[in-house]
C-alpha positions in Angstrom: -117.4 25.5 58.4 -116.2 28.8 57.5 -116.3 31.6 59.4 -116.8 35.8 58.3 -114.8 38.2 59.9 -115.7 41.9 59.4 -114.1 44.5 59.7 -115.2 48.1 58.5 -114.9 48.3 54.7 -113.8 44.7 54.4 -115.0 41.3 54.1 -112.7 38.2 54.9 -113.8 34.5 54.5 -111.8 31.5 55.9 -112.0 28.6 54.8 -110.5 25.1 56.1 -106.5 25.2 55.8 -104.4 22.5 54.0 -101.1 20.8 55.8 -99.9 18.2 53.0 -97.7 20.7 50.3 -96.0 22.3 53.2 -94.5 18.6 54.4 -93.6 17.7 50.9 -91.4 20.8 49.9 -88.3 20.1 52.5 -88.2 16.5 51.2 -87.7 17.2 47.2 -85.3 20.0 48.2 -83.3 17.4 49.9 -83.7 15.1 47.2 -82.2 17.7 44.4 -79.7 18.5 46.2 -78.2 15.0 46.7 -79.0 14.6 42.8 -76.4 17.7 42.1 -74.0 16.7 44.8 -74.1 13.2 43.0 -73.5 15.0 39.7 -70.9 17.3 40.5 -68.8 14.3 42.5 -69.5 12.3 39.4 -67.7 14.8 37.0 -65.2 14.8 40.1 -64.2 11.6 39.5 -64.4 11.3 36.0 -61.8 14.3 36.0 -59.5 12.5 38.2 -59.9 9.6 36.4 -59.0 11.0 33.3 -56.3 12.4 34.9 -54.8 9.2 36.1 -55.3 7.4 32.9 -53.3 10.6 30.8 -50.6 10.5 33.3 -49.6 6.9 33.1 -50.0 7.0 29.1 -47.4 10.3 29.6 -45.2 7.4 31.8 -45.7 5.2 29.4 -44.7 7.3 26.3 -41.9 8.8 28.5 -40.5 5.1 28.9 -41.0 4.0 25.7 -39.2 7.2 24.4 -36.4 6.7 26.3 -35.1 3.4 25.0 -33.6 4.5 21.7 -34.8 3.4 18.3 -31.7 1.9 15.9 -31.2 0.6 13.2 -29.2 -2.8 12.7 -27.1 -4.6 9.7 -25.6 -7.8 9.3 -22.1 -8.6 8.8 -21.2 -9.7 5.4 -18.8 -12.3 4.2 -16.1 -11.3 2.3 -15.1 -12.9 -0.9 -12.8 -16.1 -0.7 -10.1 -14.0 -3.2 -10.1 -10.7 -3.2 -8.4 -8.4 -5.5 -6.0 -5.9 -4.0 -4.4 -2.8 -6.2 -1.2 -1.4 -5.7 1.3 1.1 -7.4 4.3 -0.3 -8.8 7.3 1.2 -10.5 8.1 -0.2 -13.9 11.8 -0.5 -14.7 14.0 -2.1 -17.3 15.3 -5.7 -17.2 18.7 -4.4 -17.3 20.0 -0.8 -16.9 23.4 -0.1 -17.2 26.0 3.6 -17.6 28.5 3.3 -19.7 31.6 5.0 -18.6 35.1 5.3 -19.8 38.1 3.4 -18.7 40.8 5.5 -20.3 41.4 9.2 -19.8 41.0 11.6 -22.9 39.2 13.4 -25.1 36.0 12.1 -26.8 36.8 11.9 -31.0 33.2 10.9 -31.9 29.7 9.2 -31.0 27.7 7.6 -33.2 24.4 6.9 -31.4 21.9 9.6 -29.8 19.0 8.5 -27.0 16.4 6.8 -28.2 18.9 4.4 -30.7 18.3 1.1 -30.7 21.6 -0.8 -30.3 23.0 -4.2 -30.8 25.4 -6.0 -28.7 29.1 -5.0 -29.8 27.6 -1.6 -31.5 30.2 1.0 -31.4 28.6 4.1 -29.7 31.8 6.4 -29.7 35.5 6.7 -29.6 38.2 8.5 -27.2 41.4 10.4 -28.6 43.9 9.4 -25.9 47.5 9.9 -27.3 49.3 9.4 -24.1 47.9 5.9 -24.1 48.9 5.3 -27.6 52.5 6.4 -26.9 53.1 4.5 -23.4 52.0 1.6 -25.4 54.5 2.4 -28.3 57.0 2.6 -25.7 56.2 -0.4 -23.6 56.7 -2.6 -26.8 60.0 -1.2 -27.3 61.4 -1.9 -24.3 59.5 -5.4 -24.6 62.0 -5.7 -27.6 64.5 -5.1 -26.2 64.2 -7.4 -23.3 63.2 -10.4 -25.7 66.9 -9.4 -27.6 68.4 -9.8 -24.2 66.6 -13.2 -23.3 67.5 -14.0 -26.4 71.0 -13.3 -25.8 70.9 -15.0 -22.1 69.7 -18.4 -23.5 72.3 -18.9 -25.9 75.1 -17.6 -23.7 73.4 -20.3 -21.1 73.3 -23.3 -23.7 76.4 -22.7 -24.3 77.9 -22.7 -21.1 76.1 -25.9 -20.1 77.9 -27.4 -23.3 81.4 -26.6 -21.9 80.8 -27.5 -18.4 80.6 -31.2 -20.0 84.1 -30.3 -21.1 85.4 -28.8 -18.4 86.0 -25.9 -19.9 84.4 -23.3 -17.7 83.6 -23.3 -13.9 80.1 -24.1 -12.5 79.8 -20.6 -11.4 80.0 -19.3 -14.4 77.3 -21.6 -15.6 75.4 -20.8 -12.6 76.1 -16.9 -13.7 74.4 -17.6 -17.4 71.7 -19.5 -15.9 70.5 -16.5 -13.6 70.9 -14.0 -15.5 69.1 -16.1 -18.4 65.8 -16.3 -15.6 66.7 -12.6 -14.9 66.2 -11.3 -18.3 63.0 -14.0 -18.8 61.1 -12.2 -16.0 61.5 -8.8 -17.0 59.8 -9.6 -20.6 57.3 -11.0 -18.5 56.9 -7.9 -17.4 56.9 -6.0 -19.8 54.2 -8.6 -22.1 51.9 -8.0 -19.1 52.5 -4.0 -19.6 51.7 -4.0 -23.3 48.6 -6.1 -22.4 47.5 -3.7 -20.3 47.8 -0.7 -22.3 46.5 -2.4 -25.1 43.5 -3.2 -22.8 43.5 0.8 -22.1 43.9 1.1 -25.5 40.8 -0.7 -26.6 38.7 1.1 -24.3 39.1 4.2 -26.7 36.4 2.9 -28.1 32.8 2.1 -26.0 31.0 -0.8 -27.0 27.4 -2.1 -26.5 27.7 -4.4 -23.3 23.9 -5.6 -24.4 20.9 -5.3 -26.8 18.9 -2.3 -25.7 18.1 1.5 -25.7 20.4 4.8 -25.2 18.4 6.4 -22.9 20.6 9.3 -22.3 23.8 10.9 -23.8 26.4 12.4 -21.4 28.8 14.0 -23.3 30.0 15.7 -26.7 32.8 15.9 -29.4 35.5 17.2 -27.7 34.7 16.9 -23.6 37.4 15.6 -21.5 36.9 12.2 -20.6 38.3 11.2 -16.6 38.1 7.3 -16.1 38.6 8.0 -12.4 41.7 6.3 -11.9 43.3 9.5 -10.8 40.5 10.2 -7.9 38.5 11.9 -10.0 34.6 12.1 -11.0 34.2 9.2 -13.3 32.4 10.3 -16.8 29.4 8.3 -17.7 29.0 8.7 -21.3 26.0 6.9 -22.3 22.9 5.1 -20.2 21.7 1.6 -21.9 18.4 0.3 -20.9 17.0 -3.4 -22.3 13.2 -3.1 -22.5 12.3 -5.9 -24.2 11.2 -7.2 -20.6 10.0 -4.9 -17.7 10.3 -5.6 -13.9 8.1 -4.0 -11.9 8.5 -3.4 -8.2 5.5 -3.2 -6.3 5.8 -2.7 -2.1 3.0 -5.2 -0.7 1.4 -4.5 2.6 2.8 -7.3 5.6 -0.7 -8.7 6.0 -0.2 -9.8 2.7 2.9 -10.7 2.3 2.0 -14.6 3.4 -0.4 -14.7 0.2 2.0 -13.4 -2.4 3.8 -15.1 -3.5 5.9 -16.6 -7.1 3.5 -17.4 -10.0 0.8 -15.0 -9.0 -0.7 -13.1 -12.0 -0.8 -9.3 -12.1 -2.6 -7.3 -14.5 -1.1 -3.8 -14.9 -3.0 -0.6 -15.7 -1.6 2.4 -17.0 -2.8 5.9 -17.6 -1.6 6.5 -20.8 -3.2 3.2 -22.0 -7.5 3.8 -21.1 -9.3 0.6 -20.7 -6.2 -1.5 -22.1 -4.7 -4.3 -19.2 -0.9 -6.0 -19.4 -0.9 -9.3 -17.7 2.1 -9.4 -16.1 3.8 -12.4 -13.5 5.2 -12.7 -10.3 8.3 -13.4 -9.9 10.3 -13.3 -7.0 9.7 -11.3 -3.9 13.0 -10.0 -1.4 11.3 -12.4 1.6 12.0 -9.7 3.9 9.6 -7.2 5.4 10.9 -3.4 5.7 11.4 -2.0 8.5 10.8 1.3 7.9 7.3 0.7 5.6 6.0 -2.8 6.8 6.2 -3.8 3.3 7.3 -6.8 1.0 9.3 -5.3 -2.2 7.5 -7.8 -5.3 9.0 -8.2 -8.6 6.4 -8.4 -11.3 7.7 -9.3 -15.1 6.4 -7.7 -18.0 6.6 -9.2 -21.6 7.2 -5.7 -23.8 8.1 -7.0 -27.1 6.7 -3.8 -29.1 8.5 -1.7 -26.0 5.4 0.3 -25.9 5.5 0.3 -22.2 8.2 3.0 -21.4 10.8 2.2 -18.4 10.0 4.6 -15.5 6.2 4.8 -15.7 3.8 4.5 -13.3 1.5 1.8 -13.0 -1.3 0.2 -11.0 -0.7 -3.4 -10.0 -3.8 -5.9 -9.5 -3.6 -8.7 -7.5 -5.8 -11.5 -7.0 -4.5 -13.1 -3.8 -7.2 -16.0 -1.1 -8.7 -14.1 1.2 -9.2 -15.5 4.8 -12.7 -17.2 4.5 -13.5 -15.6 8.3 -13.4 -12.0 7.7 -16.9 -9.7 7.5 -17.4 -6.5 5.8 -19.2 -3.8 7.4 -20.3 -0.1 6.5 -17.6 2.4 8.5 -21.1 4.1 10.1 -20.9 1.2 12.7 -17.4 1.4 14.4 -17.1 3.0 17.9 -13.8 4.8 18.7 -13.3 4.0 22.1 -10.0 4.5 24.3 -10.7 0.7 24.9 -9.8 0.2 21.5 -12.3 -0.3 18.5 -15.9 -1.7 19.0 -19.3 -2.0 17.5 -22.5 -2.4 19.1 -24.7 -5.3 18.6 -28.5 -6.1 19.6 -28.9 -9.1 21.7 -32.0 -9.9 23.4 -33.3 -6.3 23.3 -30.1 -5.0 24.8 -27.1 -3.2 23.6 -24.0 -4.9 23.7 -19.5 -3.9 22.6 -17.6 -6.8 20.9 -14.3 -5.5 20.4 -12.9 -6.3 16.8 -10.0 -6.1 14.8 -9.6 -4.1 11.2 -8.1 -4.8 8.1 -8.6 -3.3 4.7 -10.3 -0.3 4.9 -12.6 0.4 1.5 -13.6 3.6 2.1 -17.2 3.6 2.7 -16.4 0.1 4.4 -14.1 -1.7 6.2 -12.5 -5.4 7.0 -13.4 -6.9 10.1 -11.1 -9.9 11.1 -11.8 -10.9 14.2 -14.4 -10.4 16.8 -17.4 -11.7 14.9 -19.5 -14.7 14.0 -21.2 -13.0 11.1 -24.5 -13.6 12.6 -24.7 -10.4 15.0 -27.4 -7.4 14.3 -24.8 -4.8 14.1 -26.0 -1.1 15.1 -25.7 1.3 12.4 -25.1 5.2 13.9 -24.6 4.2 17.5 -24.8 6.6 19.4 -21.3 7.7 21.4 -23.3 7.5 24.9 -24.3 4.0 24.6 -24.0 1.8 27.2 -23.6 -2.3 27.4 -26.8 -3.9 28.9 -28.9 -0.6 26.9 -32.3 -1.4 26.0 -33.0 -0.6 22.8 -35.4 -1.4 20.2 -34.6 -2.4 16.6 -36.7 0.3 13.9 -35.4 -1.7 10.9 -33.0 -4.2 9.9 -30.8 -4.2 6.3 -29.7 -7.5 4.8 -25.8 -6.7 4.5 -23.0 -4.5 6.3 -22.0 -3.0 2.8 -19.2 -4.1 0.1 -15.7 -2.7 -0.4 
């Protein structure tokens, strides 16, 4: 029931008072403020959550970046015969200097360089009076020594024909008979003299020793002419070259030197001849490796009928020589330098691995490899100078030879 209440100026009612609201209002406070703590340790979590999953994708990133990425090639066979150039110096068959025998002065020459000569040609002739005159003198006195034999043998026939009689002593025969052998030997003597200076005489006049080519030309009308016999400089007059054939010397490297060898054909290539080859044959090597160059001198013979090929020239000798079936050719980008020696690096089974192998040729851009490989390694291109054996690496692509010479 509710009650008045007054007061001067003022009128107050109460009513009945209401308990329920006031017992509700502490409960949803407590329930909303759960609800945000809920919320706010939600996004907690998430955050840390997030946090853990970005950190072990950085670990994992991080680890996969840390095994390096290569690339790998495989080793290539290299051809059963191979082809291997060299320069060779092409000479005449036969080269000789002509020179004087006698002392002198040269008269005359009749053929210049570049003169085509027979055998027996005459190329020039030596004035050598004091020659001429011992030889005049040296028959003389080989007169006079035949008169003398001459003399000696009658004088001994005789003789002989009185000792049957008794007329004369056996000394005296034995006197006839000596000097009868006395006066024989000295024109011996003096026959061989006049054949020698009628061998010094003929030599006034040079020859041809062969067919061939003058090549050079020495001397002039009028030079003085020293055989040598006298200790001095010997005179070569003319140079004679035959160029019908060629030999051609080629030095061949000592790891070939097993695989060259007589009846090999060589093609020869020559600057002054573009795009034209001359086959040539091999035909005799020295069988002896230098010392000093580690190579085998080769003789290669050349068939120059036309003689356009010119004695001294350069040329480029081809050979085609059997390779060793077990050699691989790789691209130069693979070898490591090591103070171990040589290596490459190889993938196997996701790791890095160094086979140590041996060189040969080197092409440039490529190289030989024989020995140290089975030809069916992934070989690293670019390895890097830090790598390790046992690495792990991972293959980014994979090329289907190591490269040609």
């Amino acid at each position: 029931m509710a009650t008045q209440s007054q007061t001067p100026g003022q009128v107050h009612i109460e009513g009945p008072q209401s308990t329920a609201p006031s017992q509700h209002r502490p409960r949803r406070g407590w329930l909303v403020g759960i609800a945000v703590l809920l919320v706010f340790a939600g996004l907690f979590l998430s955050g840390i959550l997030q946090r853990i999953h970005t950190t072990a994708t950085l670990r994992t990133e991080t680890a996969n970046m840390a095994i390096p990425t290569v690339s790998v090639v495989s080793p290539k066979h290299s051809a059963p015969s191979q082809e291997i150039v060299l320069p060779g110096n092409v000479q005449p068959y036969v080269v000789a200097p002509i020179y004087a025998r006698t002392n002198g002065y040269l008269r005359s020459w009749y053929c210049d360089i570049g003169a085509h000569v027979k055998k027996g040609q005459l190329l020039a002739v030596i004035a050598s009076p004091e020659v001429d005159q011992q030889l005049g003198q040296s028959r003389s006195n080989l007169e006079t020594a035949q008169a003398n034999l001459h003399l000696a043998e009658i004088t001994k026939s005789r003789y002989q024909d009185l000792l049957k009689t008794h007329a004369v002593s056996q000394q005296d025969v034995d006197n006839a008979v000596g000097t009868y052998n006395a006066n024989k030997a000295i024109v011996d003597a003096n026959q061989a003299n006049v054949k020698q200076l009628q061998a010094l005489q003929s030599f006034e006049k040079i020859y041809a020793p062969f067919d061939g080519i003058i090549t050079a030309r020495n001397t002039d009308v009028g030079a003085l002419i020293d055989s040598g016999s006298a200790g001095g400089a010997k005179t070569d007059l003319f140079h004679l070259s035959q160029a019908d054939t060629l030999r051609v010397y080629v030095n061949v490297p000592e790891e070939y030197s097993q695989a060259t060898t007589a009846g090999l054909t060589a093609d020869l290539t020559l600057t002054e001849f573009p795009g034209r080859t001359f086959t040539g044959k091999l035909v005799r090597t020295s069988e002896a490796i230098n010392y000093a160059t580690r190579t085998l001198t080769a003789e290669v013979d050349v068939h120059n009928p036309t003689g356009q090929l010119l004695s001294g020239s350069y040329a480029e000798v081809h050979f085609k020589v059997p390779g060793p079936v077990s050699t691989y050719i790789l691209s130069v980008d693979t070898l490591l330098f090591r103070k171990e020696g040589l290596r490459v690096a190889i993938v196997k089974d996701g790791k890095a691995e160094l086979l140590p192998v041996t060189p040969g040729r080197d092409f440039g851009d490529s190289i030989e490899i024989v020995s140290g490989l089975q030809g069916n390694e992934s070989v690293i291109v670019s390895p890097p100078d830090s790598i390790t054996p046992g690495e792990k690496v991972q293959v980014a692509q994979t090329a289907s030879a190591g490269g040609t010479p």
